[in-house]
Biopython code that builds the backbone (N, CA, C, O; Angstrom):
import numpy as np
from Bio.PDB.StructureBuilder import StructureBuilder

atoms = [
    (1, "UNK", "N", (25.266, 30.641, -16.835)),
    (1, "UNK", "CA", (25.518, 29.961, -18.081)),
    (1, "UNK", "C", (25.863, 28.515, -17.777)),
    (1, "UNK", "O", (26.897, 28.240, -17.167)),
    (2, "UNK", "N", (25.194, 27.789, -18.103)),
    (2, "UNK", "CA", (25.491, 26.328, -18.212)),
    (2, "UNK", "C", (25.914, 25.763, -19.405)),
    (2, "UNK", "O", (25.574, 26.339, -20.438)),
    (3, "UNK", "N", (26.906, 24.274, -19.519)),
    (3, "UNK", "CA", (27.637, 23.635, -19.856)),
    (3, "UNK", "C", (26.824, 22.660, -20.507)),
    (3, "UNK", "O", (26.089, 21.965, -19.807)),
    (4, "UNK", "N", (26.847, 22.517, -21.666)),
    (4, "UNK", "CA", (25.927, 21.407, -22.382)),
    (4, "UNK", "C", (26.879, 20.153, -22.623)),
    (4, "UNK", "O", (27.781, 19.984, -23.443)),
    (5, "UNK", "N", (26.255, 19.157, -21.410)),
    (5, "UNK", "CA", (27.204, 18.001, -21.788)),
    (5, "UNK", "C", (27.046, 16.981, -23.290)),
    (5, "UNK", "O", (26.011, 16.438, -23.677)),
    (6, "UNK", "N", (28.175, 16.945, -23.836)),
    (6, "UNK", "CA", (27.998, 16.128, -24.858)),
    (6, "UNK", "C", (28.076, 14.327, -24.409)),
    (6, "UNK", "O", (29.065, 14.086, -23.718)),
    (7, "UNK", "N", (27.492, 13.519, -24.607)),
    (7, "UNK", "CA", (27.751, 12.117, -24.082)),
    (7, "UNK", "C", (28.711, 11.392, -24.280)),
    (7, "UNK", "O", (28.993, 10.398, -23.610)),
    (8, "UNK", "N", (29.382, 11.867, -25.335)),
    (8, "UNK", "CA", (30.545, 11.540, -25.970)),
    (8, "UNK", "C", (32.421, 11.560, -25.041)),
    (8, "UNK", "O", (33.564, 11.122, -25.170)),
    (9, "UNK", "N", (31.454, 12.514, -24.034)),
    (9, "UNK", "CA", (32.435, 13.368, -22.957)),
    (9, "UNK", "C", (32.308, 12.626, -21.841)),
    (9, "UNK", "O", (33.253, 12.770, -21.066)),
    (10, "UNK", "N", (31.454, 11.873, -21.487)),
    (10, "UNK", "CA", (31.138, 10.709, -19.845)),
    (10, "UNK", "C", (31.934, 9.863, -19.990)),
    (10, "UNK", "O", (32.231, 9.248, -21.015)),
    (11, "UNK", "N", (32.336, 9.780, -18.941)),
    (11, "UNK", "CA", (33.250, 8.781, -18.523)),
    (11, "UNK", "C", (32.892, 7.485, -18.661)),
    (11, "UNK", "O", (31.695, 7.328, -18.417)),
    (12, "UNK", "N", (33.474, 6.479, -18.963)),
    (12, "UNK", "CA", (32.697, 5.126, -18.862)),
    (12, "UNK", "C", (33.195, 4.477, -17.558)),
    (12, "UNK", "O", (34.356, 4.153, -17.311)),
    (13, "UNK", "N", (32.225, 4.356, -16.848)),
    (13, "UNK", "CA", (32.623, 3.337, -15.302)),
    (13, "UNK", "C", (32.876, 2.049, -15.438)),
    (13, "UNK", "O", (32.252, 1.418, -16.290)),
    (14, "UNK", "N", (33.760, 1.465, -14.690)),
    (14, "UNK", "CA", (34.217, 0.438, -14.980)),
    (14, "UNK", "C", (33.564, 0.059, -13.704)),
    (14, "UNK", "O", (34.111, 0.435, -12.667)),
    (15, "UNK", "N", (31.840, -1.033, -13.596)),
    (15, "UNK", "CA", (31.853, -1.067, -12.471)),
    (15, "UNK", "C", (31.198, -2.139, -12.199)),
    (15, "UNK", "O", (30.441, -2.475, -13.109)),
    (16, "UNK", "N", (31.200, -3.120, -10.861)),
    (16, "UNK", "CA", (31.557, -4.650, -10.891)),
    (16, "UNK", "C", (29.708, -4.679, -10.371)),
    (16, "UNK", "O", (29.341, -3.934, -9.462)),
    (17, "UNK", "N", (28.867, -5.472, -10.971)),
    (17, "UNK", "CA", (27.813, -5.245, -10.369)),
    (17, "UNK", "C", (27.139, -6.572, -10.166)),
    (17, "UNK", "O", (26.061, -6.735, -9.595)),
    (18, "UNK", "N", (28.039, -7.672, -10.797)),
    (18, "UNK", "CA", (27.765, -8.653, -10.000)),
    (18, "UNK", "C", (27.227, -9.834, -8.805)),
    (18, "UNK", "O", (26.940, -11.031, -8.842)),
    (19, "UNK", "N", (27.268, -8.843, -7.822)),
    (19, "UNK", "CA", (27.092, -9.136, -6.459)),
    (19, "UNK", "C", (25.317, -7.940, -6.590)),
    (19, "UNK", "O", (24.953, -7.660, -5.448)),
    (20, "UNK", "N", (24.616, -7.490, -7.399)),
    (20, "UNK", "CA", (23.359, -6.933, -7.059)),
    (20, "UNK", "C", (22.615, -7.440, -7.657)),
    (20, "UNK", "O", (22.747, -8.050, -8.718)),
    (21, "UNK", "N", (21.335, -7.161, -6.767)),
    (21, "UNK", "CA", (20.260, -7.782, -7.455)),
    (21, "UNK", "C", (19.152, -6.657, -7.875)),
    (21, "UNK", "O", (19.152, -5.485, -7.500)),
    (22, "UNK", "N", (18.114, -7.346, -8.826)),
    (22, "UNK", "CA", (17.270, -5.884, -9.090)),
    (22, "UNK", "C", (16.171, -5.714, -8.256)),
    (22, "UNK", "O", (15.405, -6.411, -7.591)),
    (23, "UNK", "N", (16.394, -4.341, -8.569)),
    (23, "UNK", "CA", (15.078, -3.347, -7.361)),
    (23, "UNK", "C", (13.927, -4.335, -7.421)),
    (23, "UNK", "O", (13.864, -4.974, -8.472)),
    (24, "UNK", "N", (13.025, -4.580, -6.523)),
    (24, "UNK", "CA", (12.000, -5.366, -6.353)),
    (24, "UNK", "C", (11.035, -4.411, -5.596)),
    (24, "UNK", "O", (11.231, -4.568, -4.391)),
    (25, "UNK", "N", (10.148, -3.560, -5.809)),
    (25, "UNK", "CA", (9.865, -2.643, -5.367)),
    (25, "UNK", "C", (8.625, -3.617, -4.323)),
    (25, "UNK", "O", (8.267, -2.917, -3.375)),
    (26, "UNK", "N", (8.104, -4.692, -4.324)),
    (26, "UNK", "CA", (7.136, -5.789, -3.654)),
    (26, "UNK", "C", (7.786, -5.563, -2.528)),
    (26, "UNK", "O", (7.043, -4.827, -1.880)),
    (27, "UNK", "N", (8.954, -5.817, -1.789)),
    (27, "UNK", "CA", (10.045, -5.658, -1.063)),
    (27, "UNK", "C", (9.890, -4.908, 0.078)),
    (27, "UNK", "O", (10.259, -5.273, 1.194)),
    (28, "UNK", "N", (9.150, -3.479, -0.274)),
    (28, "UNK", "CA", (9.320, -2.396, 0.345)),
    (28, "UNK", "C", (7.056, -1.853, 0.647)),
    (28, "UNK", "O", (6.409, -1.024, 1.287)),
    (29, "UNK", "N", (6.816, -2.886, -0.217)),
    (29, "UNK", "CA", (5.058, -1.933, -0.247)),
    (29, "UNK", "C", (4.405, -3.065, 1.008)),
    (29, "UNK", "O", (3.950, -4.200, 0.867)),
    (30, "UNK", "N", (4.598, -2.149, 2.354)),
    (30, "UNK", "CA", (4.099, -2.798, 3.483)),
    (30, "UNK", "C", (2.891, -2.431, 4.458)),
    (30, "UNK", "O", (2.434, -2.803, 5.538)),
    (31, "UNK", "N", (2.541, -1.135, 3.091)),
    (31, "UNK", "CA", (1.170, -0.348, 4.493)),
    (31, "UNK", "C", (-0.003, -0.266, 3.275)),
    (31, "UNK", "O", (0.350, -0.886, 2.272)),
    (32, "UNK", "N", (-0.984, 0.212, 3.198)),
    (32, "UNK", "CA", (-1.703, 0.680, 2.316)),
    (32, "UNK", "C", (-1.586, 1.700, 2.158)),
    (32, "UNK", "O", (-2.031, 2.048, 1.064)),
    (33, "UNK", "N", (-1.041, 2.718, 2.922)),
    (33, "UNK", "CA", (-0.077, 4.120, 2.867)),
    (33, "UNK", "C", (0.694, 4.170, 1.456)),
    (33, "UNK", "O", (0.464, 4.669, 0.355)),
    (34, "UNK", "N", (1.866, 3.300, 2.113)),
    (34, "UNK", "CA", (2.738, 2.556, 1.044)),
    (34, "UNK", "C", (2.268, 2.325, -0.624)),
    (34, "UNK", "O", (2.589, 2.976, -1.618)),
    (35, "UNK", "N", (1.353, 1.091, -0.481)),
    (35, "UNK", "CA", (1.230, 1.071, -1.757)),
    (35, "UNK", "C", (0.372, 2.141, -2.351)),
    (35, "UNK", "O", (0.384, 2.550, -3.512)),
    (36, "UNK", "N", (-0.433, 2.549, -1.269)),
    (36, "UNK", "CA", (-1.098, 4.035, -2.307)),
    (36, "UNK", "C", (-0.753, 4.909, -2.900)),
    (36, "UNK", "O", (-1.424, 5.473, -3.765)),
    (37, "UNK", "N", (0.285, 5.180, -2.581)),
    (37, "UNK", "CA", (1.561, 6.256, -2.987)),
    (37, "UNK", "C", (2.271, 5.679, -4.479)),
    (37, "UNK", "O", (2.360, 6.200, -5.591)),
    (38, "UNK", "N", (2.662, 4.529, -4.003)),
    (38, "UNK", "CA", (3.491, 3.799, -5.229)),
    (38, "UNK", "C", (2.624, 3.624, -6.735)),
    (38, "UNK", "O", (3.113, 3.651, -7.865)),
    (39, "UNK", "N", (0.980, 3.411, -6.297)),
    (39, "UNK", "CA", (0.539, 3.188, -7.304)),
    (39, "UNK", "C", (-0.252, 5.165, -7.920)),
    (39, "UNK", "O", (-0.784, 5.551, -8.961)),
    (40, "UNK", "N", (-0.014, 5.630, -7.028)),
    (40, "UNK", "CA", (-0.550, 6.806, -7.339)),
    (40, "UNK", "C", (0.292, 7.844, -8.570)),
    (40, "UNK", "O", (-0.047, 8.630, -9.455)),
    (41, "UNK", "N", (1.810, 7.187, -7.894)),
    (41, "UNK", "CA", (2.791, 7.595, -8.703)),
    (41, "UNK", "C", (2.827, 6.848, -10.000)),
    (41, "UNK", "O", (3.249, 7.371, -11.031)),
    (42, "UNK", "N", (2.280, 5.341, -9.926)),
    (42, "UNK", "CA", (2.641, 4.885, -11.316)),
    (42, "UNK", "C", (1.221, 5.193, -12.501)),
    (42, "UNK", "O", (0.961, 4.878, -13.662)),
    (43, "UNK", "N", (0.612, 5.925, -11.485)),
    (43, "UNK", "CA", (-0.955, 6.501, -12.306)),
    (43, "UNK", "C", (-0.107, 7.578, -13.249)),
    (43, "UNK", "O", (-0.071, 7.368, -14.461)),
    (44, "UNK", "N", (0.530, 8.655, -12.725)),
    (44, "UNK", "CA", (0.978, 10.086, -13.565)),
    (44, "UNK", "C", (1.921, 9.549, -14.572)),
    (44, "UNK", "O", (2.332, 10.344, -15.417)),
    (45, "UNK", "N", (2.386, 8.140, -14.618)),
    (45, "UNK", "CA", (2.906, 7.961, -16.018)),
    (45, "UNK", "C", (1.986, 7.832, -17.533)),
    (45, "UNK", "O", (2.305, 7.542, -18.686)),
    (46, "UNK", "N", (0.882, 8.154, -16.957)),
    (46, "UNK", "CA", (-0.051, 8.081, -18.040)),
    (46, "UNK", "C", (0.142, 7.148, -19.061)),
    (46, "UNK", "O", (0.270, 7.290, -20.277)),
    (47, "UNK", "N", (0.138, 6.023, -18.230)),
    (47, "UNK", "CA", (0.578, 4.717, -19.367)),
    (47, "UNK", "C", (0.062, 3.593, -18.567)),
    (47, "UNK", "O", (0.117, 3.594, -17.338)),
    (48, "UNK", "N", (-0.508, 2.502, -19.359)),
    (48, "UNK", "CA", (-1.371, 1.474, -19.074)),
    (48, "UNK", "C", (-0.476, 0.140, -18.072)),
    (48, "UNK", "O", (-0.742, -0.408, -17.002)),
    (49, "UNK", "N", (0.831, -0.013, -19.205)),
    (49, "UNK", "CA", (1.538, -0.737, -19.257)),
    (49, "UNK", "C", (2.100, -0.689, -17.551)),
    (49, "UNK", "O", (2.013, -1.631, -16.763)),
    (50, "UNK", "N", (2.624, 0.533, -17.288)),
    (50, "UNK", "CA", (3.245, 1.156, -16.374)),
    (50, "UNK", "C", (2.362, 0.292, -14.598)),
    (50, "UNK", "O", (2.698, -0.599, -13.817)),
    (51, "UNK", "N", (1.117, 1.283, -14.736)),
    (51, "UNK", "CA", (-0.144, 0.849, -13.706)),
    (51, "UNK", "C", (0.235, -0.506, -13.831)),
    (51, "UNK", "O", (1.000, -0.793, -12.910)),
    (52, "UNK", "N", (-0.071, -1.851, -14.898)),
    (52, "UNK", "CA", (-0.054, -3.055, -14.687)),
    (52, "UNK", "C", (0.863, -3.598, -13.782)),
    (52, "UNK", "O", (0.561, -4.384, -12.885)),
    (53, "UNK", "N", (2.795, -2.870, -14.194)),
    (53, "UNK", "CA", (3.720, -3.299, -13.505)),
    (53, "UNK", "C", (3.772, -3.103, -12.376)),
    (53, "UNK", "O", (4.342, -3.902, -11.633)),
    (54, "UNK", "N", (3.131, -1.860, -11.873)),
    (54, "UNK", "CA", (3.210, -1.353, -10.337)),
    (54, "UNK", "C", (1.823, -2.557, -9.722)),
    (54, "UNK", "O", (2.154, -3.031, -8.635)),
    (55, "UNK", "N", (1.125, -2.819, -9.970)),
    (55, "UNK", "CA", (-0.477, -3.674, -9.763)),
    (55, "UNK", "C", (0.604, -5.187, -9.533)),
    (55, "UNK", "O", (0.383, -5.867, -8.531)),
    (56, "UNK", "N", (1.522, -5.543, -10.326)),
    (56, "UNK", "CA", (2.296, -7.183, -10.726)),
    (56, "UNK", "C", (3.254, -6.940, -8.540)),
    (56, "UNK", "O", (3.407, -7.691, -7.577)),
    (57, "UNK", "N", (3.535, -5.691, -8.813)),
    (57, "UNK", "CA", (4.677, -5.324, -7.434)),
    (57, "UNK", "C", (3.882, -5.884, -6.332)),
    (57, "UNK", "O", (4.255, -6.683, -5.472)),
    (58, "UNK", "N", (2.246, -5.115, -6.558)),
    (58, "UNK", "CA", (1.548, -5.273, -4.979)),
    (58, "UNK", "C", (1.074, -6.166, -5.093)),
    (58, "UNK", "O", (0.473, -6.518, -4.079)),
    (59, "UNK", "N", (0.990, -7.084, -6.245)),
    (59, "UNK", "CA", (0.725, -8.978, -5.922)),
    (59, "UNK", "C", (1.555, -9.291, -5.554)),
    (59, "UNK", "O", (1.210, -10.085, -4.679)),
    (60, "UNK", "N", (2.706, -9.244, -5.580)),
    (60, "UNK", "CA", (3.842, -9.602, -5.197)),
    (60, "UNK", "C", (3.997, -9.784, -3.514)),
    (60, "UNK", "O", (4.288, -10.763, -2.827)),
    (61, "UNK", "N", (3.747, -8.732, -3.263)),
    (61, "UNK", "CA", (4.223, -7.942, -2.170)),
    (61, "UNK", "C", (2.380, -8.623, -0.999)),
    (61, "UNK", "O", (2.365, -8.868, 0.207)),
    (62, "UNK", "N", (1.791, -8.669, -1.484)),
    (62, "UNK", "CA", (0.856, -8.809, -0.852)),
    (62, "UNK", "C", (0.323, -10.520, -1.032)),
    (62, "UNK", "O", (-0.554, -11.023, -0.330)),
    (63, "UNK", "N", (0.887, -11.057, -1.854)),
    (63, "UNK", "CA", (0.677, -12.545, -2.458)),
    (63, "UNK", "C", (-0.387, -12.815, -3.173)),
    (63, "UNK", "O", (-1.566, -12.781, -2.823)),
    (64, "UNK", "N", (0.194, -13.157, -4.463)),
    (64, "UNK", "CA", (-0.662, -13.488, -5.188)),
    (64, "UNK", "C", (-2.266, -14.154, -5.254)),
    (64, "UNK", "O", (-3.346, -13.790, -5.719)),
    (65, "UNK", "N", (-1.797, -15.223, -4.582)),
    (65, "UNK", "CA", (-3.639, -16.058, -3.805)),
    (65, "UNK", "C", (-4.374, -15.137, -3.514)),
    (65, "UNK", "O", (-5.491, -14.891, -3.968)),
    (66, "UNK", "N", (-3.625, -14.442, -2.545)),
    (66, "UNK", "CA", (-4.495, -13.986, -1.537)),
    (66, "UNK", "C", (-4.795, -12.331, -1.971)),
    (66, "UNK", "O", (-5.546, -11.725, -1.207)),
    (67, "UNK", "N", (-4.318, -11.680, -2.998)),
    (67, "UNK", "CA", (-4.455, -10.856, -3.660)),
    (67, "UNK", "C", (-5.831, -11.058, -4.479)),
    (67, "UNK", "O", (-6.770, -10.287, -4.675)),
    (68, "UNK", "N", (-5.658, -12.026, -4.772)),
    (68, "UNK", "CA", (-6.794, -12.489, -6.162)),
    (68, "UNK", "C", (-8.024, -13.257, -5.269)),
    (68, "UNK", "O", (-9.141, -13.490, -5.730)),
    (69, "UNK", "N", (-7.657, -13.539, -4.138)),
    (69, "UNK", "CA", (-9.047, -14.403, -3.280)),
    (69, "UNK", "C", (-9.496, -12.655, -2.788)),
    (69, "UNK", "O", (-10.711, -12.467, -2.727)),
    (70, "UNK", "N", (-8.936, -11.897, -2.580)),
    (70, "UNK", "CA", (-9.272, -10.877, -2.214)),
    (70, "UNK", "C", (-10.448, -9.807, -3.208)),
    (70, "UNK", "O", (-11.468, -9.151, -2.998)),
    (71, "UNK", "N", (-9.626, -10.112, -4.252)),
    (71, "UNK", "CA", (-10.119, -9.466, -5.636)),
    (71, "UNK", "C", (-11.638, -9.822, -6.331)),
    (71, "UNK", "O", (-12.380, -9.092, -6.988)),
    (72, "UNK", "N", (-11.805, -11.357, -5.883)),
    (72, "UNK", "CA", (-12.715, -12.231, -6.270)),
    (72, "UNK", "C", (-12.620, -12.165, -7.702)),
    (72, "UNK", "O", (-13.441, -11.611, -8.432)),
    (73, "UNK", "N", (-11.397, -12.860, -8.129)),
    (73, "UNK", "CA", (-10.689, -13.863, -9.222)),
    (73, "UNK", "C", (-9.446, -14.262, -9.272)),
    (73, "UNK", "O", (-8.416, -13.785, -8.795)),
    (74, "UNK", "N", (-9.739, -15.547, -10.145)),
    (74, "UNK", "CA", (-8.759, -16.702, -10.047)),
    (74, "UNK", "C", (-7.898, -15.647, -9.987)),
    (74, "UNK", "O", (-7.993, -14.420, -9.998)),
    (75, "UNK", "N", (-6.466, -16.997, -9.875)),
    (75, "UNK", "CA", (-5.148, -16.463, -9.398)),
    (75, "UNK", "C", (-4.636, -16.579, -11.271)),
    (75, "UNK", "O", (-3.912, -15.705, -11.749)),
    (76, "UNK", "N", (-5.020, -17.474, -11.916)),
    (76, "UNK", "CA", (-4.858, -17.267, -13.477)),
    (76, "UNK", "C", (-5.155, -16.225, -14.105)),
    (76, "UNK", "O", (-4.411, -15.985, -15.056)),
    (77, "UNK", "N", (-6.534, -15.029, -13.793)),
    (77, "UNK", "CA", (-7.358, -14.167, -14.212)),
    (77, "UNK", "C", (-6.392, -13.023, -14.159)),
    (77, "UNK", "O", (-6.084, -12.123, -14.941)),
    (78, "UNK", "N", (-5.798, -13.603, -12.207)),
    (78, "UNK", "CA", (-5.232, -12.291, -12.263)),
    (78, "UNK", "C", (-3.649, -12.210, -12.739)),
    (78, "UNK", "O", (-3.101, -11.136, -12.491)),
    (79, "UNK", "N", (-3.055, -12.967, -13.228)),
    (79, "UNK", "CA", (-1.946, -13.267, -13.876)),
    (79, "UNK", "C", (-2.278, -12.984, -15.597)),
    (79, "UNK", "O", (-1.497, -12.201, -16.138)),
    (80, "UNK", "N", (-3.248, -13.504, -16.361)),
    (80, "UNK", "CA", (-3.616, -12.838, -17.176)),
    (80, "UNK", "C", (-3.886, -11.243, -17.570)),
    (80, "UNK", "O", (-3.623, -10.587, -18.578)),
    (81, "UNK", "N", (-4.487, -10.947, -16.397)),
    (81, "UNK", "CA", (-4.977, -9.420, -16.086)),
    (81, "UNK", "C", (-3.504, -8.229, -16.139)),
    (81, "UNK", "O", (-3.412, -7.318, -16.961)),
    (82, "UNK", "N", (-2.637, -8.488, -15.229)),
    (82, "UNK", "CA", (-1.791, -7.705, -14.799)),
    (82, "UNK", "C", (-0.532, -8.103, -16.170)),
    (82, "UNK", "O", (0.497, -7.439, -16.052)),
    (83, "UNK", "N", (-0.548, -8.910, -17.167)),
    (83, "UNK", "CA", (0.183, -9.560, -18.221)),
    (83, "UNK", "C", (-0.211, -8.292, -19.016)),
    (83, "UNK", "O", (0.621, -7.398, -19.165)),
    (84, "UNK", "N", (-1.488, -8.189, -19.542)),
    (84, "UNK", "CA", (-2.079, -7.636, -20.722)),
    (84, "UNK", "C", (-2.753, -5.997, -20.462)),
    (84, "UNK", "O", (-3.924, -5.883, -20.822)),
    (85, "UNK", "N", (-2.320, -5.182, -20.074)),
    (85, "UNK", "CA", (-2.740, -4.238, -19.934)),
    (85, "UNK", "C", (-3.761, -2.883, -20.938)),
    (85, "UNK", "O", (-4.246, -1.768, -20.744)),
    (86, "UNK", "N", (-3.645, -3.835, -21.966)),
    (86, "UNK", "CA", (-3.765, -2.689, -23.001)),
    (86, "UNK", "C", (-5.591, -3.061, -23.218)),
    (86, "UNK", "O", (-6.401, -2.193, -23.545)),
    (87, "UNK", "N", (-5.901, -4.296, -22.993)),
    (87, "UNK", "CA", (-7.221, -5.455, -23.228)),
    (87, "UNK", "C", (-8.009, -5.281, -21.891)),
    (87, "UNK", "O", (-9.211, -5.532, -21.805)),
    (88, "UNK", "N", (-7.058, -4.723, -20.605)),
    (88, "UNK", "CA", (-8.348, -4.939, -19.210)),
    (88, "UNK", "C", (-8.859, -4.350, -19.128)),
    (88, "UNK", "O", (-8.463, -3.189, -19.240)),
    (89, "UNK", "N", (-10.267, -4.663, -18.843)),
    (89, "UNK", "CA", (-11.256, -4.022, -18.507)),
    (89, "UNK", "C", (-11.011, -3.068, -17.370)),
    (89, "UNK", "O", (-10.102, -3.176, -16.547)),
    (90, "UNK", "N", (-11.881, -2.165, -17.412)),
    (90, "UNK", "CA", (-11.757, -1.165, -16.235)),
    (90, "UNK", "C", (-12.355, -1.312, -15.184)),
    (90, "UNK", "O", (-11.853, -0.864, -14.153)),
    (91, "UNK", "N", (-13.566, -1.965, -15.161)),
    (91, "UNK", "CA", (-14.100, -2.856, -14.352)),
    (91, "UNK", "C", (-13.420, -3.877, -13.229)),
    (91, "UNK", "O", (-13.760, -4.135, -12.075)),
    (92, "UNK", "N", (-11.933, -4.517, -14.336)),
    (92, "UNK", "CA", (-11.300, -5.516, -13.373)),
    (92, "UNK", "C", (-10.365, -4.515, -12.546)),
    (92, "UNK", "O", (-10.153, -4.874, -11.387)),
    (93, "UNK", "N", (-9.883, -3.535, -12.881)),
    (93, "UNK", "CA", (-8.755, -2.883, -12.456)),
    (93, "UNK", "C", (-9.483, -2.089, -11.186)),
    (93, "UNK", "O", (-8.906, -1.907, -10.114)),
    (94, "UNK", "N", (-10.584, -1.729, -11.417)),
    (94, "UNK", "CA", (-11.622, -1.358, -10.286)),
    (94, "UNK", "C", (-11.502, -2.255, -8.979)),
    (94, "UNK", "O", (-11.118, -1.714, -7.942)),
    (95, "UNK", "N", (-11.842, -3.716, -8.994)),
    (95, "UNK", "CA", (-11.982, -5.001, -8.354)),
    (95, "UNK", "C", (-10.235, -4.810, -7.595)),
    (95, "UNK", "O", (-10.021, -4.796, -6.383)),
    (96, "UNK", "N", (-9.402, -4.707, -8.449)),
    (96, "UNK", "CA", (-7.925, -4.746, -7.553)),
    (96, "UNK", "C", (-7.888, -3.851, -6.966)),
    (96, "UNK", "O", (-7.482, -3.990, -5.812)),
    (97, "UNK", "N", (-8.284, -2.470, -7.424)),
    (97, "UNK", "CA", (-8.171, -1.625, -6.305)),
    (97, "UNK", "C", (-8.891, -1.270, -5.330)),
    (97, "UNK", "O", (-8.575, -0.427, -4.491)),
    (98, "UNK", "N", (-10.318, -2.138, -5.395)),
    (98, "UNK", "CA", (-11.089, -1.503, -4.275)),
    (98, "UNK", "C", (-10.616, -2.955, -3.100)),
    (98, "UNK", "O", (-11.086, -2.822, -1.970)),
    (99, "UNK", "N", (-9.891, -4.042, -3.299)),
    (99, "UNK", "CA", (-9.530, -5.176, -3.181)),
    (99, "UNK", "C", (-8.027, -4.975, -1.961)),
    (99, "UNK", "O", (-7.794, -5.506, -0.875)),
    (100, "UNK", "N", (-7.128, -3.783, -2.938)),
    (100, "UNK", "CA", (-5.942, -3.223, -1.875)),
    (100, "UNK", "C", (-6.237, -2.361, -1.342)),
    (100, "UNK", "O", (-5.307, -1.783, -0.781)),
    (101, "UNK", "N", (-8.066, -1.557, -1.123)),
    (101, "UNK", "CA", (-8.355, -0.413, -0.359)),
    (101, "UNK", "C", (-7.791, 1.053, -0.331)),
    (101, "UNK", "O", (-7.454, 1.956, 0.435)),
    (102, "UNK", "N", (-7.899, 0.732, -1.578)),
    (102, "UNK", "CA", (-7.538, 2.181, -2.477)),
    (102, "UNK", "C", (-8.627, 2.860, -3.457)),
    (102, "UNK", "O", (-9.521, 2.086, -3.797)),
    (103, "UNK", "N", (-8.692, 3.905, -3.865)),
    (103, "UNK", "CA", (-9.431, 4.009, -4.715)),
    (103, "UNK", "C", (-9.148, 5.220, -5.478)),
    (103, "UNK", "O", (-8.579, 6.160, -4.923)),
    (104, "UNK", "N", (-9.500, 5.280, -6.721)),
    (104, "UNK", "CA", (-8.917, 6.069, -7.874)),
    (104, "UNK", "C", (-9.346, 7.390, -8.183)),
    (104, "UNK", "O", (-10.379, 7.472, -8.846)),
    (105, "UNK", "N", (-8.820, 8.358, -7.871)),
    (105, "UNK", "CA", (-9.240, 9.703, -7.516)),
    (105, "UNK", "C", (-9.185, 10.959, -8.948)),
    (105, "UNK", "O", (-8.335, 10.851, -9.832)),
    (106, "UNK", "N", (-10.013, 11.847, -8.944)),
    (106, "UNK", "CA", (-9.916, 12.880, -10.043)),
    (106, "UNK", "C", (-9.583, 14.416, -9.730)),
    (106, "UNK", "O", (-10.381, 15.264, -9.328)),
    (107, "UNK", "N", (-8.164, 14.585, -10.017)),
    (107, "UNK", "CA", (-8.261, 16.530, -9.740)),
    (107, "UNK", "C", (-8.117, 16.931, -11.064)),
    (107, "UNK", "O", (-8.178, 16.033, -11.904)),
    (108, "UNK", "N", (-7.948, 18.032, -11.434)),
    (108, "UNK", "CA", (-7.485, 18.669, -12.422)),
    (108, "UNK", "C", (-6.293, 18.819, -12.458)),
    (108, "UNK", "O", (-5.698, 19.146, -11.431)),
    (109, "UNK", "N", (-5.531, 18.593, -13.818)),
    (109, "UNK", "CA", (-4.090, 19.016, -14.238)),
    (109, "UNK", "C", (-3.935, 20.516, -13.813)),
    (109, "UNK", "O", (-4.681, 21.495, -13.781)),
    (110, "UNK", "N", (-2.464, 20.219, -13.462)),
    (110, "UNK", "CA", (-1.281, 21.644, -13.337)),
    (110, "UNK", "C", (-1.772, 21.780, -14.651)),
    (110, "UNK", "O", (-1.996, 20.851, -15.428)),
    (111, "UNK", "N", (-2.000, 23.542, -14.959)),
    (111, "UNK", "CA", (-1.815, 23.743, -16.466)),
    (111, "UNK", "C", (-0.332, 23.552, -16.673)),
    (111, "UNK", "O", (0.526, 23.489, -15.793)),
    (112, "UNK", "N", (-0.124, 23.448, -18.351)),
    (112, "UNK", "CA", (1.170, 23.147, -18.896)),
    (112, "UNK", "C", (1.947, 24.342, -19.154)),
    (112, "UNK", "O", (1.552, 25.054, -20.077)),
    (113, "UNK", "N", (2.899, 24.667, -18.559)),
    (113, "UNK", "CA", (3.319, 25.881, -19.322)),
    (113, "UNK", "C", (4.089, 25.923, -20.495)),
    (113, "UNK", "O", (4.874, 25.047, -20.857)),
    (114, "UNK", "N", (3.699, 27.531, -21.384)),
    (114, "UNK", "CA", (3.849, 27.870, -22.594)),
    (114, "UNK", "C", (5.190, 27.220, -23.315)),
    (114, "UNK", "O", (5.035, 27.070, -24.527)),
    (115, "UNK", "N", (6.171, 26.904, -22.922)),
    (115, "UNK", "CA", (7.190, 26.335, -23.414)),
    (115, "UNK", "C", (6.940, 24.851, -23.376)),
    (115, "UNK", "O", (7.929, 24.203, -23.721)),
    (116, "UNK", "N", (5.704, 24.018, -22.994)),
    (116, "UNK", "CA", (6.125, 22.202, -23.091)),
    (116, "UNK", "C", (5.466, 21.993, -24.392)),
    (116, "UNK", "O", (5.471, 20.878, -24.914)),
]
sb = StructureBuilder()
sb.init_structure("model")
sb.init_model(0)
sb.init_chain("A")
sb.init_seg("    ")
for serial, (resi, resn, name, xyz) in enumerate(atoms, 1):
    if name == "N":
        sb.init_residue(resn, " ", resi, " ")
    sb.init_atom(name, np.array(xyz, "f"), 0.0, 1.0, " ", f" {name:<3s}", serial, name[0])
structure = sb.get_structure()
């Protein structure tokens, strides 16, 4: 039997956070291992928006220029591109990833079970 927490019941932390800075996930994506994983994971959010932000990390992380000289387009295109997610072509998103030497794979869904 479990305990249904009410929120009303959490404690409020009193806690100094000042001195941190935010996660920069660019920081950490240093292999193509690496970012394949990161972006593979930001694929199952099944959200456009999501892919763009993880795509903004490995410009980051990989530099912008040279991301987009890689890509074969401007460094504006691709600042536009990774901005607007809902408008890019699939075509361009193709170009970045065959660009970070990745490429976009198809299995079939876990079925859902009867309770989701």
């Amino acid at each position: 039997m479990s305990a249904i927490l009410d929120p009303e019941d959490m404690p409020i932390l009193d806690l100094d956070l000042s001195d941190t800075k935010p996660f920069e996930a660019s920081r950490f994506l240093d292999s193509p291992e690496t970012i394949a994983a990161f972006l593979a994971q930001a694929m199952k959010a099944n959200d456009a928006q999501t892919l763009m932000h993880a795509l903004r990390e490995v410009a980051k992380a990989k530099g912008v220029n040279q991301f987009a000289q890689e890509a074969g387009v401007n460094r504006e295109s691709l600042y536009k591109t990774l901005k607007g997610a809902d408008k890019t072509r699939f075509s361009t998103v193709q170009k970045l990833l065959l660009a970070l030497g990745v490429e976009l794979t198809v299995r079939p869904l876990e079925k859902l079970s009867a309770s989701s």
